[in-house]
N, C-alpha and C positions, 0 to 999 in steps of 0.2 A: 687489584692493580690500581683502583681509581683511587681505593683510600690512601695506600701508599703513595700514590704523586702529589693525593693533598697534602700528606704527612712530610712531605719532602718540603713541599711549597711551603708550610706556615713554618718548618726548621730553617729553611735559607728566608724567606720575609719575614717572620716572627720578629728576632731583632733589631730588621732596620726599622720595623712598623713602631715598635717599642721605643727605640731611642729616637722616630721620630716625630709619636706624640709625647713623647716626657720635654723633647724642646718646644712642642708647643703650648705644654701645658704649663711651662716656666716663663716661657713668655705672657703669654695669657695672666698668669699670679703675677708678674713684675707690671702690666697694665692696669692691672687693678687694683696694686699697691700704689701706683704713681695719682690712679684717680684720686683712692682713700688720702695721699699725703695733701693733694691738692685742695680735700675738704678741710682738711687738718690744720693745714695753713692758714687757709681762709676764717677758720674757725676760731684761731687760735687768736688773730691780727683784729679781730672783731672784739675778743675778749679782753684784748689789754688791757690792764689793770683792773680788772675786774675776779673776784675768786671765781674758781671752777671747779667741777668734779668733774676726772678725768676716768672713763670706764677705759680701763685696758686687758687687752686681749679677747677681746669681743666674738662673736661665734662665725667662721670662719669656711661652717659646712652643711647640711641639709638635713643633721640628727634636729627634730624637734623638738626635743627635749633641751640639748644644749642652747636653741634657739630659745625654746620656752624665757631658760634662765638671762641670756640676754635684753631679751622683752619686759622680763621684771623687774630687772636691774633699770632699766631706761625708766622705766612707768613710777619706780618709786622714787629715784631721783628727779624726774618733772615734777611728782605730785607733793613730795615731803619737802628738797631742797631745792625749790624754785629760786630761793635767793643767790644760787650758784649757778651759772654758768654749764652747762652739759656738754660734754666732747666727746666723743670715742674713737678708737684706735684698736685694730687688731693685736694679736701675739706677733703673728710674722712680719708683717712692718714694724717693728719694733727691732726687733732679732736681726731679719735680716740689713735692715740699712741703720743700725747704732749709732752711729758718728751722724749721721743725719738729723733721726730722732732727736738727740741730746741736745745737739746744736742749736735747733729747733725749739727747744724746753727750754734748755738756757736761759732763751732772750726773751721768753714770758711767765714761768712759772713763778708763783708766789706764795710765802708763806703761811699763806693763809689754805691754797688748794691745796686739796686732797684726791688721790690716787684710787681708784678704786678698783680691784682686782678681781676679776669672772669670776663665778662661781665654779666648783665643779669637782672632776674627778682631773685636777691640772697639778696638785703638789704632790708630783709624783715624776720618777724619771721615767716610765713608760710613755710621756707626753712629754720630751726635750724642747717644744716652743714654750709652751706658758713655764714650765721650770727655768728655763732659762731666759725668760719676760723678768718673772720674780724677784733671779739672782742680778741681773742688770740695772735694773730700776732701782732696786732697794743698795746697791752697790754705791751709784752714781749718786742717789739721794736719801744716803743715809739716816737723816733726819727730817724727812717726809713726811704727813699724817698720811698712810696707808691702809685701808679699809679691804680687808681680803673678806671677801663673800666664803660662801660655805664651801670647808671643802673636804676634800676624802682624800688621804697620805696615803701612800703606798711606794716604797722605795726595793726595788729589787736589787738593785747595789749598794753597799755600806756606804762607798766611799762619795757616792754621788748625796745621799742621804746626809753626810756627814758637810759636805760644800755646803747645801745649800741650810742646812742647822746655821752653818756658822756665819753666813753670809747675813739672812732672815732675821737672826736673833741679835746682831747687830741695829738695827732698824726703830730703834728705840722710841717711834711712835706710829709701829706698825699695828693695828689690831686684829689677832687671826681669828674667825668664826669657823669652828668642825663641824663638819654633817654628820658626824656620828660617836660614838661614845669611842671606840677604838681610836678613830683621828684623834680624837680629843687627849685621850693620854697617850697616844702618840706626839703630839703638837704639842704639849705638856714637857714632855721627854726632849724633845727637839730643841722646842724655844722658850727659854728656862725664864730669860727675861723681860720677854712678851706678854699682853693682854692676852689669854686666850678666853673665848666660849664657846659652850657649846650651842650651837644653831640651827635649825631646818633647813631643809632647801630654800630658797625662792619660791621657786613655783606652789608652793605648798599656800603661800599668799593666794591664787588665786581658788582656791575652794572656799566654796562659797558665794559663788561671783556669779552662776549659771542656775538656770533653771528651765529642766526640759520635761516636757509634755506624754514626747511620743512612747509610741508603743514600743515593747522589751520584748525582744527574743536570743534566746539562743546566747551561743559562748565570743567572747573575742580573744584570740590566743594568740597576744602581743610580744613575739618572740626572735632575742635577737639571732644574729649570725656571726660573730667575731671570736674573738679571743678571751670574751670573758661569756659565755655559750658552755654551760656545766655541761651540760646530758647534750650527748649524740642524735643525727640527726632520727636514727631509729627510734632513739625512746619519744621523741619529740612527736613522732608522727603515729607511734601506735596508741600515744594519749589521743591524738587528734580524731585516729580512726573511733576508737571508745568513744569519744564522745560524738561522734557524728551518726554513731547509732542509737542516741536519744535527744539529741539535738539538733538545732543548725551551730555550726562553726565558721566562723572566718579567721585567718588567721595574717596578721601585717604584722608590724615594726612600726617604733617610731621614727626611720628614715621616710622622706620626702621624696619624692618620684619627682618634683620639679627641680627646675636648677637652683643656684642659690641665690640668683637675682630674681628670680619667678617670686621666689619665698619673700625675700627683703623688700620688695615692691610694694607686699601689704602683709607684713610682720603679724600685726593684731589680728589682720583677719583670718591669718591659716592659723594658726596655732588656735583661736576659738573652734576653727572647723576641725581641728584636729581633736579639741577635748568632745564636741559635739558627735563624733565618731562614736567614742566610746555609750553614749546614751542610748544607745540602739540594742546593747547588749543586756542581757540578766548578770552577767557576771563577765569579767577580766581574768585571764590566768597570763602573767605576765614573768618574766626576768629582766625585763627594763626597768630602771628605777624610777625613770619620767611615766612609763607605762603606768604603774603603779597612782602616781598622783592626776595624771590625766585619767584616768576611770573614777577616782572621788571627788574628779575638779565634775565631775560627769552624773556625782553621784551613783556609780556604778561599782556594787562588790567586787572585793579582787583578790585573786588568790596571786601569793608570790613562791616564786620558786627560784633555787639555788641559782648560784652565776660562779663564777670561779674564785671571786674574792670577797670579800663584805661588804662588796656595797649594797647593794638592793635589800639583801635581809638586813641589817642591822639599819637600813632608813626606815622598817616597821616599825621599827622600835616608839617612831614621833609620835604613832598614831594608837596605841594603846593607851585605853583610859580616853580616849577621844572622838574616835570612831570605831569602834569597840567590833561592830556587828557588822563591819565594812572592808575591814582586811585580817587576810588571813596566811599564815605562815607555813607552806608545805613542806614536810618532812623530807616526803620525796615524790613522783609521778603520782603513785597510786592514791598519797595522802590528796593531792591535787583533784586527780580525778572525783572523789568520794565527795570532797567536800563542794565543786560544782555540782554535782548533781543534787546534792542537799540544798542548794542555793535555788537551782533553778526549783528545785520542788514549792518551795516558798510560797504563800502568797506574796504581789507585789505588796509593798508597802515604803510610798514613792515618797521621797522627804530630798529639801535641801540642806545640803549637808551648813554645819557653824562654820562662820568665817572664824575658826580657833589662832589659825598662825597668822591672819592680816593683823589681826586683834592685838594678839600676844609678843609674836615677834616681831613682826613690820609693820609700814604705815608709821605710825607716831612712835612706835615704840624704840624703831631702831636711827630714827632721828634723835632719840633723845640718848640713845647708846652714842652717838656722834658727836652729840653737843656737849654729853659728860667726859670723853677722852678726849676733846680738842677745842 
C-alpha cells in the first residue's frame, strides 16, 4: 500500500518536479551564457585590432576527456601562437543567441584571425550544437581561416550529412583534421574541396609530459554508460567479477563528480589528477577513447574494447608501431580478460613513455601546418 502511494506521488509530482528543474536549468545555462558573453566582450574590445585565435565551441560539461581536449587546444595556442590573441566561446552561446554572436564579430573580426574549431566526436548530427556551430560560422564567414581540431564523422541521417557537405565545403580556407582513418575518407567524401588530414587527438600531445613513481596494483576498468556502451551491463560485470578473483579492481569513468565550475576553477590541475589516477593501475581495460590515452599519458597498459561505433577502436590505430607493448585491441570480454591477466603477470618494467605526437603532430609542427595554409 505504502509503495503504491509512493507510486501515485512521483506520477502526479514527477512532472511538475521535471518541468520545474528544466526551467531552472534554462535559467541557470542563460546565466552563464550572459557571464561567458560578458568575458567575450570584454575580450574582444581589448583585442581590437589585434589578430586572434578564436577557440569555438569549447567544452561545455564534466566528461574529462572532452575537457582534456579543451585544455590542449588552450596550452597549444598560449604556447605555439602567442602572437595571437586567445578568445574562447562555447557551442551554445553561439547557437543559441546568433544575431548577437555575429553582431558582435562583425565589429572586430579580421582577416588575418582565425577560427578555431573543438576537437572531438562534434561532425556528427547526433551532437546538433557544434553541427550547427560549424554550419553557422562557416555560413556567415565563408572565407574564414578555419582550423577544425580532430574529428570523428558520423552522420545518421543523409540529408543532414549532406547540409552540412555542402555548407563546410563551401568554406574555402577551412582546414579539416580526422581522428581516424574512416573520418578521413569520409571527410574526403564530404569536402571534396577542403584541406583534409589525417590527425591524432590532442590529448595524445600530452604523453610524455608525466612521470610516476608509485606503486601498481590491480585493474582500472574505465567504463562508459551511454549510448555508445557495446556490451551490456551483465557482460560488463562478470568481466569485473573474473577479475576480481585475481586481482583488485576499480571501476570509474571519465565523467567528473564535481560540477563544471568546480572543474574549470583549476582545468590543469584535475585533468593531471585525472591521468595520475590511472598510475596506480598494472593495466587499463577501457571503452572511452580519453580512457585510453589517459592510462599512456599514465604510462599505464591498456586494453580497449568495442563501443558501438568506431571511435575508440579505430583511435588504436595512432598507437601501433609506437607503443607497441602498451595497447591492446580486444576481440571481445574474454579476449579482454586473458590479455589482463598476462599483463598483470609481467614483471613491472616502469618507463616513460616518447613524447611521439607533442613531437610529430603538435607543438611546432602544427604551427607550421597553420603558417603553411594561411
Amino acid at each position: 500500500m505504502i509503495a503504491t502511494g509512493k507510486k501515485y506521488i512521483r506520477t502526479i509530482l514527477g512532472p511538475i518536479y521535471d518541468s520545474m528543474s528544466g526551467v531552472y536549468r534554462k535559467k541557470l545555462r542563460k546565466k552563464r551564457q550572459n557571464k561567458e558573453y560578458d568575458g567575450f566582450i570584454q575580450a574582444l574590445e581589448i583585442s581590437k585590432g589585434k589578430k586572434k585565435m578564436i577557440h569555438m565551441g569549447t567544452t561545455e560539461h564534466v566528461n574529462l576527456g572532452d575537457l582534456a581536449q579543451c585544455y590542449c587546444i588552450g596550452k597549444w595556442i598560449d604556447t605555439y601562437c602567442s602572437d595571437y590573441v586567445h578568445l574562447q566561446i562555447s557551442a551554445t552561446a553561439i547557437v543559441e543567441q546568433q544575431k548577437r554572436f555575429f553582431a558582435l564579430m562583425d565589429k572586430y573580426v579580421l582577416d588575418e584571425d582565425i577560427f578555431v574549431f573543438q576537437s572531438g566526436y562534434t561532425t556528427t548530427d547526433l551532437d546538433w550544437v557544434h553541427d550547427t556551430m560549424h554550419r553557422v560560422v562557416a555560413e556567415h564567414y565563408p572565407k574564414a581561416k578555419i582550423l577544425m581540431m580532430p574529428q570523428t564523422i558520423l552522420f545518421v541521417h543523409d540529408k543532414n550529412k549532406q547540409r552540412t557537405s555542402r555548407i563546410l565545403d563551401a568554406a574555402v580556407n577551412l582546414v579539416f583534421l580526422a581522428r581516424d582513418q574512416k573520418s578521413f575518407v569520409t571527410a574526403k567524401d564530404m569536402f571534396p574541396h577542403l584541406n583534409i588530414k589525417l590527425y591524432p587527438d590532442i590529448v595524445t600531445s600530452l604523453i610524455g609530459s608525466f612521470r610516476f613513481t608509485n606503486k601498481r596494483d590491480g585493474v582500472f576498468l574505465c567504463r562508459r554508460n551511454d549510448g555508445e556502451k557495446f556490451y551490456s551491463e551483465e557482460e560488463l560485470n562478470a568481466l569485473r567479477f573474473r577479475l576480481e578473483s585475481i586481482t583488485n579492481v576499480k571501476v570509474g569513468d571519465t565523467q567528473s563528480l564535481l560540477t563544471f565550475d568546480e572543474v574549470m576553477s583549476n582545468l590543469k590541475g584535475h585533468i593531471e589528477s585525472e591521468i595520475a589516477k590511472y598510475s596506480y593501475f598494472k593495466v587499463t581495460i577501457t571503452d572511452r577513447y580519453h580512457g585510453t590515452i589517459f592510462s599512456l599519458c599514465a604510462g599505464t597498459p591498456v586494453i580497449i574494447i568495442k563501443t558501438t561505433d568506431h571511435k575508440v577502436v579505430a583511435g588504436a590505430d595512432w598507437f601501433k608501431g609506437v607503443y607497441d607493448d602498451y595497447v591492446y585491441v580486444a576481440k571481445d570480454l574474454e579476449e579482454a580478460y586473458k590479455l589482463a591477466v598476462e599483463i598483470i603477470g609481467r614483471s613491472e618494467n616502469r618507463k616513460t613513455l616518447s613524447p611521439y605526437f607533442e613531437e610529430t603532430y603538435y607543438g611546432k609542427a602544427l604551427r607550421t601546418l597553420v603558417n603553411d595554409n594561411w
